[in-house]
CHARMM internal coordinates of N, CA and C (Angstrom, degrees):
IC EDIT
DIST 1 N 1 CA 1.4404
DIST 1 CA 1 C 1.5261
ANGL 1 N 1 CA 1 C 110.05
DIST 1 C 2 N 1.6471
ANGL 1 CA 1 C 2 N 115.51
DIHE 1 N 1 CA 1 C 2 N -52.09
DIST 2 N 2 CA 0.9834
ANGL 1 C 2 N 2 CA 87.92
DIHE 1 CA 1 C 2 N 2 CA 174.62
DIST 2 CA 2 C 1.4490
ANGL 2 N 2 CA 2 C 143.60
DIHE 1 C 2 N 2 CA 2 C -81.79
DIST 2 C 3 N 1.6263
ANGL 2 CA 2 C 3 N 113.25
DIHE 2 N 2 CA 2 C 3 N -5.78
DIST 3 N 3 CA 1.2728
ANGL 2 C 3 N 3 CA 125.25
DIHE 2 CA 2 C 3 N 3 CA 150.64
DIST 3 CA 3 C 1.4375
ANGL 3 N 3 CA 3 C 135.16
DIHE 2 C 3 N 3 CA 3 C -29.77
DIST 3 C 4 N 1.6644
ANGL 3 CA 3 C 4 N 101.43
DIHE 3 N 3 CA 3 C 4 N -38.62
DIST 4 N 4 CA 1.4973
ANGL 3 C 4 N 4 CA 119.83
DIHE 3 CA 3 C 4 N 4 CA 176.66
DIST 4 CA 4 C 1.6680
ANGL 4 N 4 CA 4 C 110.48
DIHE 3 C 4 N 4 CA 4 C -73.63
DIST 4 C 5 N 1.2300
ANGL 4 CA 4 C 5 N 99.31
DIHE 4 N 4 CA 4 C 5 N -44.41
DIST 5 N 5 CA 1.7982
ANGL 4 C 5 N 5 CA 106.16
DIHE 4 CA 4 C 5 N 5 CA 178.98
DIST 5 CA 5 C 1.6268
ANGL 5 N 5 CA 5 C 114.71
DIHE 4 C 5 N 5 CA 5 C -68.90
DIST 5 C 6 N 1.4144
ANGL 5 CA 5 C 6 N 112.58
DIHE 5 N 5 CA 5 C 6 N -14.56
DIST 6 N 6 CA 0.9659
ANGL 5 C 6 N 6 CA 105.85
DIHE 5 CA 5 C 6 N 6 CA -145.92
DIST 6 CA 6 C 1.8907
ANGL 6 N 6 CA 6 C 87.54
DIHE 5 C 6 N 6 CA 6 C -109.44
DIST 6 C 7 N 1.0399
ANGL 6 CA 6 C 7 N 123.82
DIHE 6 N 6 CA 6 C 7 N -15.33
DIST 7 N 7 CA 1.4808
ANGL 6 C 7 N 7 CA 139.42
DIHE 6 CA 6 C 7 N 7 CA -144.49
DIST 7 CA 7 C 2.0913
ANGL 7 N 7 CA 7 C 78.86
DIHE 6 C 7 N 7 CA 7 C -117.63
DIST 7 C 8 N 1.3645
ANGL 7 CA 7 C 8 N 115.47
DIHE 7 N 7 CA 7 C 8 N -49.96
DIST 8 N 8 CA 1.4188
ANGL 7 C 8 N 8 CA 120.01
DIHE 7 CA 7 C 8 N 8 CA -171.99
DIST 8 CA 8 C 2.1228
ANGL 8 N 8 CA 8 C 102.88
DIHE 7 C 8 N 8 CA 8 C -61.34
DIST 8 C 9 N 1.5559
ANGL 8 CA 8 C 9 N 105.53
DIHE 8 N 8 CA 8 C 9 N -42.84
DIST 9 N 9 CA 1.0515
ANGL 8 C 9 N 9 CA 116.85
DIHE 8 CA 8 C 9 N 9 CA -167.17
DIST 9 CA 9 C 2.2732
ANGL 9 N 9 CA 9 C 101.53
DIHE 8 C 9 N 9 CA 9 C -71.22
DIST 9 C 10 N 1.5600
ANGL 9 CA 9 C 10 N 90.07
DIHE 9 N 9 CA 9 C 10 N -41.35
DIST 10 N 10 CA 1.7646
ANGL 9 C 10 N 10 CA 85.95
DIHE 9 CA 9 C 10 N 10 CA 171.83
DIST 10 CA 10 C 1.8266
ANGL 10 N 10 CA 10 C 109.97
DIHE 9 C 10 N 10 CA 10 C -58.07
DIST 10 C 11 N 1.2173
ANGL 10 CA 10 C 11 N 128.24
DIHE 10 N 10 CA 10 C 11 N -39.67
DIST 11 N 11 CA 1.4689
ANGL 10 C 11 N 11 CA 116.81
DIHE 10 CA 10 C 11 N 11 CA -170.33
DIST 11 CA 11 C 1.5479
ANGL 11 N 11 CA 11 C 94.25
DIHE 10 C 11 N 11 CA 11 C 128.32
DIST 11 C 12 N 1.2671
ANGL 11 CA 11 C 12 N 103.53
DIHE 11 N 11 CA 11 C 12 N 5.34
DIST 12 N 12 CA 1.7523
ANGL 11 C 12 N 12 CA 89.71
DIHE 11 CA 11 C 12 N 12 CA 168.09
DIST 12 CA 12 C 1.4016
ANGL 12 N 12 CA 12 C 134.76
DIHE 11 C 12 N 12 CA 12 C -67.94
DIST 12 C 13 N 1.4243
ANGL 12 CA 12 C 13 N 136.76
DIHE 12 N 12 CA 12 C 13 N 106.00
DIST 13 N 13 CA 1.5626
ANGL 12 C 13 N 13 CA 117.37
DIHE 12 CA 12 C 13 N 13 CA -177.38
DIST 13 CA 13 C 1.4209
ANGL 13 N 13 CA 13 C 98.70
DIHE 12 C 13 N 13 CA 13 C -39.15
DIST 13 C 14 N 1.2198
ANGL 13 CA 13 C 14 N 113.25
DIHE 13 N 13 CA 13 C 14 N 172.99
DIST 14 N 14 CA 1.4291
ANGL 13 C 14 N 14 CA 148.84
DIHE 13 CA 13 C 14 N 14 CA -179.03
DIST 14 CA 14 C 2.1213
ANGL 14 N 14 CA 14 C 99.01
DIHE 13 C 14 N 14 CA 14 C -85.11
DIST 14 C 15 N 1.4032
ANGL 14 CA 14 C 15 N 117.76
DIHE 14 N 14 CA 14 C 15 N -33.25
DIST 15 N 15 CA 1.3144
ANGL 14 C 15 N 15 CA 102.86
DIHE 14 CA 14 C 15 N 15 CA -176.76
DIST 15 CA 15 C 1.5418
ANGL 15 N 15 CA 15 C 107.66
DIHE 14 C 15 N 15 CA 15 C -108.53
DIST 15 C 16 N 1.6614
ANGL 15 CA 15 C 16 N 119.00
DIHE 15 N 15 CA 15 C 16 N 23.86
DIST 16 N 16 CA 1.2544
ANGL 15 C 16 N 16 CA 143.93
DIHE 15 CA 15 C 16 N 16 CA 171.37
DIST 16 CA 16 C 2.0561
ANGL 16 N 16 CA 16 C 97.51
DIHE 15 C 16 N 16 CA 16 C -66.72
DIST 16 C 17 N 1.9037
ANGL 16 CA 16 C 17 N 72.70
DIHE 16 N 16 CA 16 C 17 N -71.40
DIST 17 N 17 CA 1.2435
ANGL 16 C 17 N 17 CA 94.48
DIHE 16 CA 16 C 17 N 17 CA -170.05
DIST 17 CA 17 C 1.2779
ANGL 17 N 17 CA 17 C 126.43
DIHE 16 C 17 N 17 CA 17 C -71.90
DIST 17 C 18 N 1.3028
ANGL 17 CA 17 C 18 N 113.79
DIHE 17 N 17 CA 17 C 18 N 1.94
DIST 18 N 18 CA 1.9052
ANGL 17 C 18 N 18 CA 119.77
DIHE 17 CA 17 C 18 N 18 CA 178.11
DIST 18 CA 18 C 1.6658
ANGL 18 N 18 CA 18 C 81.81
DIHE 17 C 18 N 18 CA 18 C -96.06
DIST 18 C 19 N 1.4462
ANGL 18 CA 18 C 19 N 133.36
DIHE 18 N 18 CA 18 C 19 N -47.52
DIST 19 N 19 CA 1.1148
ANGL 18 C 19 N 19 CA 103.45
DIHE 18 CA 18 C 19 N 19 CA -179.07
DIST 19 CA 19 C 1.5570
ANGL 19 N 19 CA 19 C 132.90
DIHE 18 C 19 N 19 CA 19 C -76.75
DIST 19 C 20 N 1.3207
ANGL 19 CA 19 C 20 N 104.78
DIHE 19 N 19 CA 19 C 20 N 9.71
DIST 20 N 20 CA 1.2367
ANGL 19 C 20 N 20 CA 117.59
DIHE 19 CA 19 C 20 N 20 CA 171.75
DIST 20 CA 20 C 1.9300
ANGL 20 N 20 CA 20 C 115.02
DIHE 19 C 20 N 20 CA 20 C -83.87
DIST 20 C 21 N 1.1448
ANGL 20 CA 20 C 21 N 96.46
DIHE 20 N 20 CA 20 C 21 N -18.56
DIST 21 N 21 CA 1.7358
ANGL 20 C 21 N 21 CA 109.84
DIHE 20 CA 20 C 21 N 21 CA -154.47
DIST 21 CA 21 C 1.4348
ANGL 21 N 21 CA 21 C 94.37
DIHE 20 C 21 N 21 CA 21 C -151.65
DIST 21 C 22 N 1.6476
ANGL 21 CA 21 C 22 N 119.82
DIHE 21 N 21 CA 21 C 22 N 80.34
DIST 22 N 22 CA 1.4251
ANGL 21 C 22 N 22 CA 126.84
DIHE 21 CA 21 C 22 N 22 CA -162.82
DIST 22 CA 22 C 2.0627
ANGL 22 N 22 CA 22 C 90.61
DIHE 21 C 22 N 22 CA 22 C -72.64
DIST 22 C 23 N 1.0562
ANGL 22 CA 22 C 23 N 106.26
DIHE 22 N 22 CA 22 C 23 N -56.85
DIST 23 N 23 CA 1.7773
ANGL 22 C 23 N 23 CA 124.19
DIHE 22 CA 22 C 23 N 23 CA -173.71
DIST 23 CA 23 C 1.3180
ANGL 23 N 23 CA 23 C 99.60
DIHE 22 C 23 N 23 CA 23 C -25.15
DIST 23 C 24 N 1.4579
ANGL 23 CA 23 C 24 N 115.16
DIHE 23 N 23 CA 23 C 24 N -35.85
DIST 24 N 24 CA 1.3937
ANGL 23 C 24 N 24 CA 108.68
DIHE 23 CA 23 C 24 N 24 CA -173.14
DIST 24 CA 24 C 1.5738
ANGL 24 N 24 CA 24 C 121.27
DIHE 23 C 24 N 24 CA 24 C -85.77
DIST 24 C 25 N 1.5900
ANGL 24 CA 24 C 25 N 138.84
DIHE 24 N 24 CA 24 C 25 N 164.81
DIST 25 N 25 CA 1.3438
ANGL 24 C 25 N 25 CA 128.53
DIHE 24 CA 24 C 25 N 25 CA 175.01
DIST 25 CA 25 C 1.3157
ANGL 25 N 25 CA 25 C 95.01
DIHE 24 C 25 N 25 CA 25 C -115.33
DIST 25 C 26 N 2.1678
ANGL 25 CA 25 C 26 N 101.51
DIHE 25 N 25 CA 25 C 26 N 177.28
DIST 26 N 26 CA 1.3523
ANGL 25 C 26 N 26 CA 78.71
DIHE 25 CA 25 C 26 N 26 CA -165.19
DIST 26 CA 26 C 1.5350
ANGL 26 N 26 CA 26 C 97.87
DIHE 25 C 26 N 26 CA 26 C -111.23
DIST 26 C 27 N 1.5429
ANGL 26 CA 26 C 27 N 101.14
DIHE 26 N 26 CA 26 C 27 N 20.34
DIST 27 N 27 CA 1.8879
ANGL 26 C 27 N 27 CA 112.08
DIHE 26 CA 26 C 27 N 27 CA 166.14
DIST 27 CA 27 C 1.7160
ANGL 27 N 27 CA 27 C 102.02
DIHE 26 C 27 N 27 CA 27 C -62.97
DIST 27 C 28 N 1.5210
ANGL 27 CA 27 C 28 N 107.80
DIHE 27 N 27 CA 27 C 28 N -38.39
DIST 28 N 28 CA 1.3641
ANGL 27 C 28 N 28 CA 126.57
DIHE 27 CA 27 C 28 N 28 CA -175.40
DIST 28 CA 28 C 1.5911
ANGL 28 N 28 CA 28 C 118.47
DIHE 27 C 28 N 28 CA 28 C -43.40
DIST 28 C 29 N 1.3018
ANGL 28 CA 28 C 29 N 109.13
DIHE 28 N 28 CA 28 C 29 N -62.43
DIST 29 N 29 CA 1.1364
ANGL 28 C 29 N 29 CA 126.15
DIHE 28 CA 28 C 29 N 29 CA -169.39
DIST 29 CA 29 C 1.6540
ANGL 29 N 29 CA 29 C 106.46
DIHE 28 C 29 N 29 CA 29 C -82.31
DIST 29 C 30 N 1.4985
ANGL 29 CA 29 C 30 N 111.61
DIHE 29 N 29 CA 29 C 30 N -47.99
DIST 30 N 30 CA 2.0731
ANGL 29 C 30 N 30 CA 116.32
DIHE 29 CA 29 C 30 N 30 CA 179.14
DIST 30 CA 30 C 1.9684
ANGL 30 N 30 CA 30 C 76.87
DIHE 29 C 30 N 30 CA 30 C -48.26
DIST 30 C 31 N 0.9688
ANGL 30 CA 30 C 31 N 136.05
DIHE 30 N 30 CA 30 C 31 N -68.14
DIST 31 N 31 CA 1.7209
ANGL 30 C 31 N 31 CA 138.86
DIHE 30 CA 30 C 31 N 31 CA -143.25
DIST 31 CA 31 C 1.5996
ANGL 31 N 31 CA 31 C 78.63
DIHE 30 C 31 N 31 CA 31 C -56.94
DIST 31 C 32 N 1.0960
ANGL 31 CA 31 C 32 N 141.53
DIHE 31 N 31 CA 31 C 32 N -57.07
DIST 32 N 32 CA 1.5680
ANGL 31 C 32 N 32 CA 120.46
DIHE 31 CA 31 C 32 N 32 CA -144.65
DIST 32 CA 32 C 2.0019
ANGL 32 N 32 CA 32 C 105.83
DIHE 31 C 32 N 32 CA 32 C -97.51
DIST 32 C 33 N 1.5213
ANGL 32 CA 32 C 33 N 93.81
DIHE 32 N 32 CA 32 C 33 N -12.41
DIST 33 N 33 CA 1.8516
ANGL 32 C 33 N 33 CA 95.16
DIHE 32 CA 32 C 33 N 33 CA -175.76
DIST 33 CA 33 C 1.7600
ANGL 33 N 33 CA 33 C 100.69
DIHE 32 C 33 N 33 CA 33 C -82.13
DIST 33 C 34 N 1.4659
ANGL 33 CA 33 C 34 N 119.25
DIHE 33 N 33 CA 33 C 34 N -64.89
DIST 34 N 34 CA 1.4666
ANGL 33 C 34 N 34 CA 138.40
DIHE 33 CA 33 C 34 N 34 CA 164.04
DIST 34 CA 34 C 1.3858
ANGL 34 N 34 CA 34 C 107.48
DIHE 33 C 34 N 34 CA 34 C -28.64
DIST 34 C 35 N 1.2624
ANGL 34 CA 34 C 35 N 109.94
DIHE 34 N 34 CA 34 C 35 N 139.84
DIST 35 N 35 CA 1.2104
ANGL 34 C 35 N 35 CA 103.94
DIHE 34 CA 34 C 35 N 35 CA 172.88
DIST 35 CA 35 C 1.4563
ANGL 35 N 35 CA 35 C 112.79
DIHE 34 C 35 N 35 CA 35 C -92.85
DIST 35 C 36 N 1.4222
ANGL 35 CA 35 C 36 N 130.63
DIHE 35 N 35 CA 35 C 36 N -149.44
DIST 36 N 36 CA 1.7429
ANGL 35 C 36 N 36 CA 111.05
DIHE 35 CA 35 C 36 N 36 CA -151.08
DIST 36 CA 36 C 1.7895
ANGL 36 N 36 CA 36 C 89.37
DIHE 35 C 36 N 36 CA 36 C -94.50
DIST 36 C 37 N 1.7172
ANGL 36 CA 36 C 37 N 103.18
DIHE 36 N 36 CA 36 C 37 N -25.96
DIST 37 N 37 CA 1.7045
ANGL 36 C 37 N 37 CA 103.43
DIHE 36 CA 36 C 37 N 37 CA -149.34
DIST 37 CA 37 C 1.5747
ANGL 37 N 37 CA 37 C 87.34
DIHE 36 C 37 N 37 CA 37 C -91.44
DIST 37 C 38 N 1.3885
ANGL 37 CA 37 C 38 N 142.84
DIHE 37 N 37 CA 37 C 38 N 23.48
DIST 38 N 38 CA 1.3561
ANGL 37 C 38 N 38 CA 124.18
DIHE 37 CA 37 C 38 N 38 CA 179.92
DIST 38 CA 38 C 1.6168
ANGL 38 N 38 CA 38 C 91.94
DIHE 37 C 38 N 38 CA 38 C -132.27
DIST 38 C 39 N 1.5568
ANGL 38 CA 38 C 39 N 140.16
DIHE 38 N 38 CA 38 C 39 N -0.56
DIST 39 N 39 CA 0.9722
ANGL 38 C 39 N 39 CA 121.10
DIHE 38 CA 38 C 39 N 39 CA 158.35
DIST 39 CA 39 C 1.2471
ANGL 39 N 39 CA 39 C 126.37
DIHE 38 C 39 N 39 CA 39 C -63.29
DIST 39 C 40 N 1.5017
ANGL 39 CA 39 C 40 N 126.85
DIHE 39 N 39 CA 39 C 40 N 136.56
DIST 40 N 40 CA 1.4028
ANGL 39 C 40 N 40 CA 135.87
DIHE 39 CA 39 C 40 N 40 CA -176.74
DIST 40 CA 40 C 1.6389
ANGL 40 N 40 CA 40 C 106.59
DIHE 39 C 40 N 40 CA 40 C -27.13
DIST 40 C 41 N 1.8046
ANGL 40 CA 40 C 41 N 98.23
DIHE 40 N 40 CA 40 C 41 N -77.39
DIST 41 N 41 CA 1.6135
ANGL 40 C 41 N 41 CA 114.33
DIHE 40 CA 40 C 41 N 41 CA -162.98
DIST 41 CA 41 C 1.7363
ANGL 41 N 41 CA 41 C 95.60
DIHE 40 C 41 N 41 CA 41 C -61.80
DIST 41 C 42 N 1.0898
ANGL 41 CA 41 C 42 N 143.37
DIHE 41 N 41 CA 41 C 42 N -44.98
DIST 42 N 42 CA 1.7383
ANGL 41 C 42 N 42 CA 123.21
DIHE 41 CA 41 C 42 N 42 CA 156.71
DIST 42 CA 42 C 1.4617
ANGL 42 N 42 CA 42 C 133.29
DIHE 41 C 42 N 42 CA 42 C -50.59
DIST 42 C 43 N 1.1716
ANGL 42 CA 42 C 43 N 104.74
DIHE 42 N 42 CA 42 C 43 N -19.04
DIST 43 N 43 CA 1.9500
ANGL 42 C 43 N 43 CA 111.82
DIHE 42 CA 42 C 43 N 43 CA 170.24
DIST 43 CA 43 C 1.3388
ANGL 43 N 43 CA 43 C 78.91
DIHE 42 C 43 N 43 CA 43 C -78.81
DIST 43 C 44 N 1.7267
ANGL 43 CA 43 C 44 N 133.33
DIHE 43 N 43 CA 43 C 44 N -71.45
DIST 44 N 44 CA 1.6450
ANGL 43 C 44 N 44 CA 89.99
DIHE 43 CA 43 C 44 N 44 CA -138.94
DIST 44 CA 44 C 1.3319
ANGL 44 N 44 CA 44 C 91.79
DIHE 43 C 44 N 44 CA 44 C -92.02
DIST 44 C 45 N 0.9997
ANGL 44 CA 44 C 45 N 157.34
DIHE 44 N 44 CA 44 C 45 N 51.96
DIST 45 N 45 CA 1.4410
ANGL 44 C 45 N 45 CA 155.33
DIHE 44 CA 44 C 45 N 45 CA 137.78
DIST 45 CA 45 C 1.4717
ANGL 45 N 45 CA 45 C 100.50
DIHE 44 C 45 N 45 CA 45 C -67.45
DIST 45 C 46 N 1.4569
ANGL 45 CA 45 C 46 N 117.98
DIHE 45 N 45 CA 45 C 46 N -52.52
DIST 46 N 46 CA 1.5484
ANGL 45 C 46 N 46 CA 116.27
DIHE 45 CA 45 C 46 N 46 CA -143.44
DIST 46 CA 46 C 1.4628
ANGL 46 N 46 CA 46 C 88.12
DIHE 45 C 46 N 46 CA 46 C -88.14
DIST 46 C 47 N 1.6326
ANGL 46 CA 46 C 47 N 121.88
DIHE 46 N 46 CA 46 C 47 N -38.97
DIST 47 N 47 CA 1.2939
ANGL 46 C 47 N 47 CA 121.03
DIHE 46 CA 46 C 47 N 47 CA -174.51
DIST 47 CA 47 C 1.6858
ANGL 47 N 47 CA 47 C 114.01
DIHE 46 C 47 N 47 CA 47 C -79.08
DIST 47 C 48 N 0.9926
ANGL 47 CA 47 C 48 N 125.29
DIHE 47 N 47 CA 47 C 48 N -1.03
DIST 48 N 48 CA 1.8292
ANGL 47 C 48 N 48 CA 136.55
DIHE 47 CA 47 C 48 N 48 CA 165.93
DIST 48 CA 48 C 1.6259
ANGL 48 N 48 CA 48 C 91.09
DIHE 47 C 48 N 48 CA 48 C -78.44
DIST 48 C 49 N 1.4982
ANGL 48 CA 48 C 49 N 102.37
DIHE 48 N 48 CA 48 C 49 N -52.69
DIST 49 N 49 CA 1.5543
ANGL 48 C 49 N 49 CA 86.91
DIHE 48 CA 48 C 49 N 49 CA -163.08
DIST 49 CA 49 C 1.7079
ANGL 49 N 49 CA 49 C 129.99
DIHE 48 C 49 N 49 CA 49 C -85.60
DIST 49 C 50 N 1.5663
ANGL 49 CA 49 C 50 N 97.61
DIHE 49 N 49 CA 49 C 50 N -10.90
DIST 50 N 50 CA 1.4015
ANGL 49 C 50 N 50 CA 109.05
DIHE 49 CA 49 C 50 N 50 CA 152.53
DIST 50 CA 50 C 1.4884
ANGL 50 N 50 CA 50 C 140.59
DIHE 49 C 50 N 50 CA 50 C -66.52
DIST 50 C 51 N 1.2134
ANGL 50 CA 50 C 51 N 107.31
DIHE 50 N 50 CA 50 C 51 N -44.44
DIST 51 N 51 CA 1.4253
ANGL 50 C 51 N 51 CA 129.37
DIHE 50 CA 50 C 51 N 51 CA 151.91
DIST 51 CA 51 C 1.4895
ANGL 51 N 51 CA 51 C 127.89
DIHE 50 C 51 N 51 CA 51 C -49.40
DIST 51 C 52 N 1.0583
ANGL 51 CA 51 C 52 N 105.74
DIHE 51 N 51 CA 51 C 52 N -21.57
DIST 52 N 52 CA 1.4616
ANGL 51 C 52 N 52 CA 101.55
DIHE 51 CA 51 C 52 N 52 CA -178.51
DIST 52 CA 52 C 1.9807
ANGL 52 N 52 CA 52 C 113.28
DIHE 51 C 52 N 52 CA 52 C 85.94
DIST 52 C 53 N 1.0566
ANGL 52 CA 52 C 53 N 119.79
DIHE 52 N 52 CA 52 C 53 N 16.31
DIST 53 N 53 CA 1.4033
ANGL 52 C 53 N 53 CA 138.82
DIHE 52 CA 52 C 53 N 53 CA -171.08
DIST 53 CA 53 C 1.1834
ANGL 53 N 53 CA 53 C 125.49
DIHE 52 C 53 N 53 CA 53 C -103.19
DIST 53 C 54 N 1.5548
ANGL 53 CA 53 C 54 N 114.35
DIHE 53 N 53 CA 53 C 54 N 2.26
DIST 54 N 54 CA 1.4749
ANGL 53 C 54 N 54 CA 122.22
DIHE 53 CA 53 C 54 N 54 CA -146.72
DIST 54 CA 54 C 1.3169
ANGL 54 N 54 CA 54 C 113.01
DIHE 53 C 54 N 54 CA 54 C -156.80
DIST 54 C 55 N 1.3799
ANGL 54 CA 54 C 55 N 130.73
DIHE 54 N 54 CA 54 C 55 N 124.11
DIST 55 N 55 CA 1.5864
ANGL 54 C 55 N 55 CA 117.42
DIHE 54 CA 54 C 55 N 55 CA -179.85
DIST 55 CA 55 C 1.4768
ANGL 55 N 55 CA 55 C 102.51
DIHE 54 C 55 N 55 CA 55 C 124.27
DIST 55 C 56 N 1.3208
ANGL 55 CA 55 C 56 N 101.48
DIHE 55 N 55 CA 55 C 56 N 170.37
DIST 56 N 56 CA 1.7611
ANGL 55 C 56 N 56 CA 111.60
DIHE 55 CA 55 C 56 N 56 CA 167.65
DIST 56 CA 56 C 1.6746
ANGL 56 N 56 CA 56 C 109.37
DIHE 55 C 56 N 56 CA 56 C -65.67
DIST 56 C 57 N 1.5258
ANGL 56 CA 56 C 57 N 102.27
DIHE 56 N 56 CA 56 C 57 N 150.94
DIST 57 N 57 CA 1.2015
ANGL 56 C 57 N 57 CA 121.88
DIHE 56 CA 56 C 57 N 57 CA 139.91
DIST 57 CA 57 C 1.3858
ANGL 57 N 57 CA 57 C 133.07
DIHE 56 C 57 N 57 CA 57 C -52.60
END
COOR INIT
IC SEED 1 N 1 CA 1 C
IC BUILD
């Protein structure tokens, strides 16, 4: 992780550094730069469950 911050903070693109560090994905890295409330699968979690769209019966 901190390799990623630290490689983001030199001026490295982000697909610099996946090709630097194949092991990693680049769902991997958006999950640790993004914060929690701007990832896709957490918007529509929060927005299913605001809405009334989402959840048990």
């Amino acid at each position: 992780m901190d390799s990623l911050f630290d490689h983001l903070e030199a001026g490295v693109s982000l697909d610099d550094f996946l090709d630097d560090f194949p092991s990693g994905t680049r769902d991997q890295a958006v999950a640790l730069i993004l914060p929690r409330e701007e990832l896709p699968v957490y918007r529509n979690t929060i927005h299913k469950t605001a809405t009334g769209c989402g959840g048990a019966s």
